[in-house]
N, CA, C and O atoms as a DFTB+ gen file, in Angstrom:
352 C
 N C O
     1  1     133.107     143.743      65.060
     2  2     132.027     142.775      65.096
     3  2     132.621     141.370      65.160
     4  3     133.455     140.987      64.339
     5  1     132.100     140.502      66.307
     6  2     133.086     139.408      66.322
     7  2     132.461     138.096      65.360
     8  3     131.232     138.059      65.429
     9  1     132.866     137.372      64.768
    10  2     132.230     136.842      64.048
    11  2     131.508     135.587      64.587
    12  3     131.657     135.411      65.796
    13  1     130.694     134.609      63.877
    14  2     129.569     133.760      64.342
    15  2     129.845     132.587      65.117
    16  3     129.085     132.217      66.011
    17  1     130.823     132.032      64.836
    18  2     132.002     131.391      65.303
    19  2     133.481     131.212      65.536
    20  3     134.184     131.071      64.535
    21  1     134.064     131.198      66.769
    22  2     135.672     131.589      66.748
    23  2     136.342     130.862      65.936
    24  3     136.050     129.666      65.907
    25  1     137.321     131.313      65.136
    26  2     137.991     130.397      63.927
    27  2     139.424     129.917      64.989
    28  3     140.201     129.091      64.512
    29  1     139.577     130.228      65.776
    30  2     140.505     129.728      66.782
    31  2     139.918     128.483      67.646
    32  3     140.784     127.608      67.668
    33  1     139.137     128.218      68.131
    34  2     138.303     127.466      68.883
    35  2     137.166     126.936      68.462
    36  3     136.912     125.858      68.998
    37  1     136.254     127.383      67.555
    38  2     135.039     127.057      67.182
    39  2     134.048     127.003      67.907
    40  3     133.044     126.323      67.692
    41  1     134.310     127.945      69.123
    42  2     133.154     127.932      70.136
    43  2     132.316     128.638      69.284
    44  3     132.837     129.265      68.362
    45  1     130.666     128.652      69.478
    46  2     130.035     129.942      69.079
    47  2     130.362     131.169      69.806
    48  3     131.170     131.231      70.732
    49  1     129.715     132.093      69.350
    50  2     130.267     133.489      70.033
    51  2     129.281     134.254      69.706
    52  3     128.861     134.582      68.596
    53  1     128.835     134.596      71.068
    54  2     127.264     135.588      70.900
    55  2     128.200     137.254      70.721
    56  3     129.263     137.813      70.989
    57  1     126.619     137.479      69.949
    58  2     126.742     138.632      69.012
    59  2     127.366     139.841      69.608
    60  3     128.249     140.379      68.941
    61  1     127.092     140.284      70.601
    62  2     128.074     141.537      70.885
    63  2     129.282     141.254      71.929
    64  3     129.821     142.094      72.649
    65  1     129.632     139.629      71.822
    66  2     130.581     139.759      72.536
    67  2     132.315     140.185      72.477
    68  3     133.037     140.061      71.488
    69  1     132.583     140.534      73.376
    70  2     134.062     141.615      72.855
    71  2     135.087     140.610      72.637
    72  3     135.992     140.797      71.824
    73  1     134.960     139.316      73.486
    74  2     136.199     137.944      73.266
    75  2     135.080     137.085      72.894
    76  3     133.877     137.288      72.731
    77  1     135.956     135.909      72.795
    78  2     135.512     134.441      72.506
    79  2     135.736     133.832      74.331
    80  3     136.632     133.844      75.176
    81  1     134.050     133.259      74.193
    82  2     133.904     132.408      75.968
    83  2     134.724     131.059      75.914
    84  3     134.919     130.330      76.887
    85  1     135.137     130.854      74.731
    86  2     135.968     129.253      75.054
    87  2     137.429     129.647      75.010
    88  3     138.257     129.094      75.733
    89  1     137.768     130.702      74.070
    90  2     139.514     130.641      74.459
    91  2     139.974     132.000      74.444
    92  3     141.190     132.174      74.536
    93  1     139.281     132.909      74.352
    94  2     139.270     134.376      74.892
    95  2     140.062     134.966      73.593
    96  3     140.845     135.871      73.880
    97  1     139.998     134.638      72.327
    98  2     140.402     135.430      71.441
    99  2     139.793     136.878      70.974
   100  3     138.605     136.873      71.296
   101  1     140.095     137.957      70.420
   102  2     139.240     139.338      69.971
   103  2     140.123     139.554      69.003
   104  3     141.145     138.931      68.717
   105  1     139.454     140.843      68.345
   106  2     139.987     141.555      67.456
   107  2     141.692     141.321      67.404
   108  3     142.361     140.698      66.580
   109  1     142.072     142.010      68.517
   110  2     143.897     142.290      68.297
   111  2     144.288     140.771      68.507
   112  3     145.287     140.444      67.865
   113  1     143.703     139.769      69.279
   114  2     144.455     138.457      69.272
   115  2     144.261     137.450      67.933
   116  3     145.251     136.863      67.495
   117  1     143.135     137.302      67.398
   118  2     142.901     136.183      66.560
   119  2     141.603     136.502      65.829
   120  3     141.076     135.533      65.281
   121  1     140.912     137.826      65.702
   122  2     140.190     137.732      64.491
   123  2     140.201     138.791      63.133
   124  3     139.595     138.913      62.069
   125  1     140.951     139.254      63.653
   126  2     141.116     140.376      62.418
   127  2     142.606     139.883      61.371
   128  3     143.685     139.430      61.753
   129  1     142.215     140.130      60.237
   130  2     143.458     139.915      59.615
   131  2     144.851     140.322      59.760
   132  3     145.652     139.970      58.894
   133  1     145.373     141.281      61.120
   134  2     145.799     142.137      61.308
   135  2     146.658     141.431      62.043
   136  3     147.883     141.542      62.014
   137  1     145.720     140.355      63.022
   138  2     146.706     140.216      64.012
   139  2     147.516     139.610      64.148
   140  3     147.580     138.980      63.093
   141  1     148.506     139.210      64.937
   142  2     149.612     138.540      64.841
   143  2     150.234     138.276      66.424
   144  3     149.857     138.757      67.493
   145  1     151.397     137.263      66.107
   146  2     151.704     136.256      67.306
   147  2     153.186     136.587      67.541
   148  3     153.718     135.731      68.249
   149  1     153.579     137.058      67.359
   150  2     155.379     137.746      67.533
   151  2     155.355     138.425      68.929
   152  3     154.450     139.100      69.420
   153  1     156.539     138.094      69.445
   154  2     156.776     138.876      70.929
   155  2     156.327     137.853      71.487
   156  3     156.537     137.891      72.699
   157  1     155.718     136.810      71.095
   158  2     155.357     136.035      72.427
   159  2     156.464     135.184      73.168
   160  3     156.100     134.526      74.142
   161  1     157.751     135.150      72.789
   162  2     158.669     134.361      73.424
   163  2     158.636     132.601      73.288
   164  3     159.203     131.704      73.912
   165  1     157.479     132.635      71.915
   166  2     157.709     131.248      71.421
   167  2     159.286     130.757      70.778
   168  3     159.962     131.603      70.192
   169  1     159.760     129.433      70.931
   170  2     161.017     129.669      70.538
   171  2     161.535     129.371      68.652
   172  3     161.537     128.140      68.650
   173  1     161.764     129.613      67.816
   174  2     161.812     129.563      66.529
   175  2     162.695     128.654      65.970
   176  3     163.278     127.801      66.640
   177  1     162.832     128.808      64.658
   178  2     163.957     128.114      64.149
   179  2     165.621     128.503      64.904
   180  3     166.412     127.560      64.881
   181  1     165.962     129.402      65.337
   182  2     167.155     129.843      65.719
   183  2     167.401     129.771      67.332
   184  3     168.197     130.404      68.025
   185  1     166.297     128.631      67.738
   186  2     166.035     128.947      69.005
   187  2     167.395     127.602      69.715
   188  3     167.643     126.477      69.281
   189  1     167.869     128.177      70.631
   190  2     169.455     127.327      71.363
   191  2     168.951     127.572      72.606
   192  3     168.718     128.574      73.283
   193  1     168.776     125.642      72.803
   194  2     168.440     125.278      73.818
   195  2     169.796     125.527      75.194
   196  3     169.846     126.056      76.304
   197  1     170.485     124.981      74.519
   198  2     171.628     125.193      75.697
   199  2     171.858     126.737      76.198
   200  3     172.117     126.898      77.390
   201  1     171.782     127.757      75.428
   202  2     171.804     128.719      75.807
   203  2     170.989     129.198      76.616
   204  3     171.382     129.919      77.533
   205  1     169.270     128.800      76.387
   206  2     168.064     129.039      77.802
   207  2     168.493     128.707      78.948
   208  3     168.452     129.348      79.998
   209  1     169.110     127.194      78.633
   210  2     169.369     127.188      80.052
   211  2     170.448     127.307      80.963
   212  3     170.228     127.415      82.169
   213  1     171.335     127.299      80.601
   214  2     171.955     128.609      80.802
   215  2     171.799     130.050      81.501
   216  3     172.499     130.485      82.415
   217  1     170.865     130.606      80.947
   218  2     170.670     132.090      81.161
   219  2     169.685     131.423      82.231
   220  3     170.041     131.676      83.381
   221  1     168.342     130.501      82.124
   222  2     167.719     130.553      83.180
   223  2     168.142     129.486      84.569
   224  3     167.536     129.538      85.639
   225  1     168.950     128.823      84.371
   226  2     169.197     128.386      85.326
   227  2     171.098     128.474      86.252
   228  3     171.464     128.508      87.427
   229  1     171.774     128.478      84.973
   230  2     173.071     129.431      85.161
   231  2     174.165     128.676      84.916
   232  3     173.971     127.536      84.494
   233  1     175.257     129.049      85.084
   234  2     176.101     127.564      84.154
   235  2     177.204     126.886      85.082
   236  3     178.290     126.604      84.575
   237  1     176.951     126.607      86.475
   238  2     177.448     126.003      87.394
   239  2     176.344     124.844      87.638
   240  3     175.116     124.858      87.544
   241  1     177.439     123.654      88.054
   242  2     176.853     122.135      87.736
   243  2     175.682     122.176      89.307
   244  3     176.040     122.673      90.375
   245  1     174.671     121.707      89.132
   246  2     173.814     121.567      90.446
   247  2     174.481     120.630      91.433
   248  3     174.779     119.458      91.202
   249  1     174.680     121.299      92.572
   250  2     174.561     120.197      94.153
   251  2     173.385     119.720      94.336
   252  3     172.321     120.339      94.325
   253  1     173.614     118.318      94.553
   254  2     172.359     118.439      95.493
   255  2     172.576     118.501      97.257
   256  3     173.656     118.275      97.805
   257  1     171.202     118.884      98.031
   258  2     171.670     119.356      98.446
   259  2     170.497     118.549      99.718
   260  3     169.471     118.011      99.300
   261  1     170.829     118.565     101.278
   262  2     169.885     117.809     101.824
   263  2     170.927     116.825     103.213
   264  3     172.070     116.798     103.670
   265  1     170.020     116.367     103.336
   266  2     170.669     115.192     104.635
   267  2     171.184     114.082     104.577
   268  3     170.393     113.355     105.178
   269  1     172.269     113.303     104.127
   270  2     172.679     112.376     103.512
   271  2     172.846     111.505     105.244
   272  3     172.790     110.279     105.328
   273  1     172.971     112.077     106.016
   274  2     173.456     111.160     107.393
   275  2     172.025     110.675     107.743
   276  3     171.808     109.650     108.389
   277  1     170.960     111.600     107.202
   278  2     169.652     111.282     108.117
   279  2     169.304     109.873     107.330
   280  3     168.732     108.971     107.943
   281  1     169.590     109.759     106.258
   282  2     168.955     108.393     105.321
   283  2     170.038     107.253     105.693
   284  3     169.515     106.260     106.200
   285  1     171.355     107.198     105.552
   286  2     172.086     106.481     106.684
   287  2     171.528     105.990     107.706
   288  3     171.456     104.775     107.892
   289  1     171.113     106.767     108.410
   290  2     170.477     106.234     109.913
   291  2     169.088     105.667     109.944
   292  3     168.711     104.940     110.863
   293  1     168.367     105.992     108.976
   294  2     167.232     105.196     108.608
   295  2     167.434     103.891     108.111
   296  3     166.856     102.906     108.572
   297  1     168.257     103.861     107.161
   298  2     168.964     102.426     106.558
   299  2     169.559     101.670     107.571
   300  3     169.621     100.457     107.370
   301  1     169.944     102.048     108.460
   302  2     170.351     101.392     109.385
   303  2     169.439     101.211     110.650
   304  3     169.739     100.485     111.598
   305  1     168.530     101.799     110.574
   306  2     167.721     101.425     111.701
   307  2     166.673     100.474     111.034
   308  3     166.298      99.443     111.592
   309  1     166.232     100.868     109.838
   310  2     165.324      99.718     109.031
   311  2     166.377      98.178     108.892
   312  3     165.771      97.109     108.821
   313  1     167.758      98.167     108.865
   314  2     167.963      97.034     108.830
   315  2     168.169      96.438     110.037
   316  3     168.368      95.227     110.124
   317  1     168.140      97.243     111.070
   318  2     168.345      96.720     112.423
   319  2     167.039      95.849     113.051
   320  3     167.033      94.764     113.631
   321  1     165.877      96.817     112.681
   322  2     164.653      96.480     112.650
   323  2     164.293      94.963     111.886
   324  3     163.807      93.979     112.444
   325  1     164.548      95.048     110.955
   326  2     164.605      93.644     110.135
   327  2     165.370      92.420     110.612
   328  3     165.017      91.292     110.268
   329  1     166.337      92.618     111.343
   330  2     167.084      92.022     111.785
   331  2     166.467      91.033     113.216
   332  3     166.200      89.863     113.492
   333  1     166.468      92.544     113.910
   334  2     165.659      91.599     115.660
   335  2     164.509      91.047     115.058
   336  3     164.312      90.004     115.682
   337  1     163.305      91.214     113.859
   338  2     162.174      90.832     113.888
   339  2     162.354      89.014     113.064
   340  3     161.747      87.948     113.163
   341  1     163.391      89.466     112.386
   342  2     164.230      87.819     111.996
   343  2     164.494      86.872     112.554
   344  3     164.254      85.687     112.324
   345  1     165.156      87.515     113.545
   346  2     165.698      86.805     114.829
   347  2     164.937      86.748     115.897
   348  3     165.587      86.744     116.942
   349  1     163.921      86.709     116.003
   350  2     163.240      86.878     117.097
   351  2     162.674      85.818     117.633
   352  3     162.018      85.925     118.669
């Protein structure tokens, strides 16, 4: 039986509904005394940042990576541009 209002959200919550319409809590998520929040991959007191990233991104330094001649030639055509319209 879900109760009258979500104690997670405080939406109301009509009477036979199986979740909560504002943040979708039920029984096994957030209304029974039972339930609980473990496994979710929140990170804790023991939680090492350097090590996430690491594992998710890997431990060789980033290139970047892209057209370095094409912005050259823009820089140089924008100052060329600037130039004849100076001189003109």
């Amino acid at each position: 039986m879900p109760p009258e209002t979500c104690p997670n959200c405080g939406v109301e919550v009509p009477r036979n509904a199986k979740a909560c319409p504002g943040c979708g809590s039920d029984e096994k998520t957030g209304w029974s005394e039972t339930a609980y929040a473990s496994n979710l991959g929140l990170p804790d007191e023991e939680f090492d940042y350097d090590n996430f990233v690491k594992e998710e991104f890997g431990s060789g330094a980033a290139k970047p990576r892209g057209i370095k001649w094409l912005w050259w030639v823009v820089a140089v055509l924008l100052v060329g541009l600037f130039l004849y319209s100076f001189l003109r």
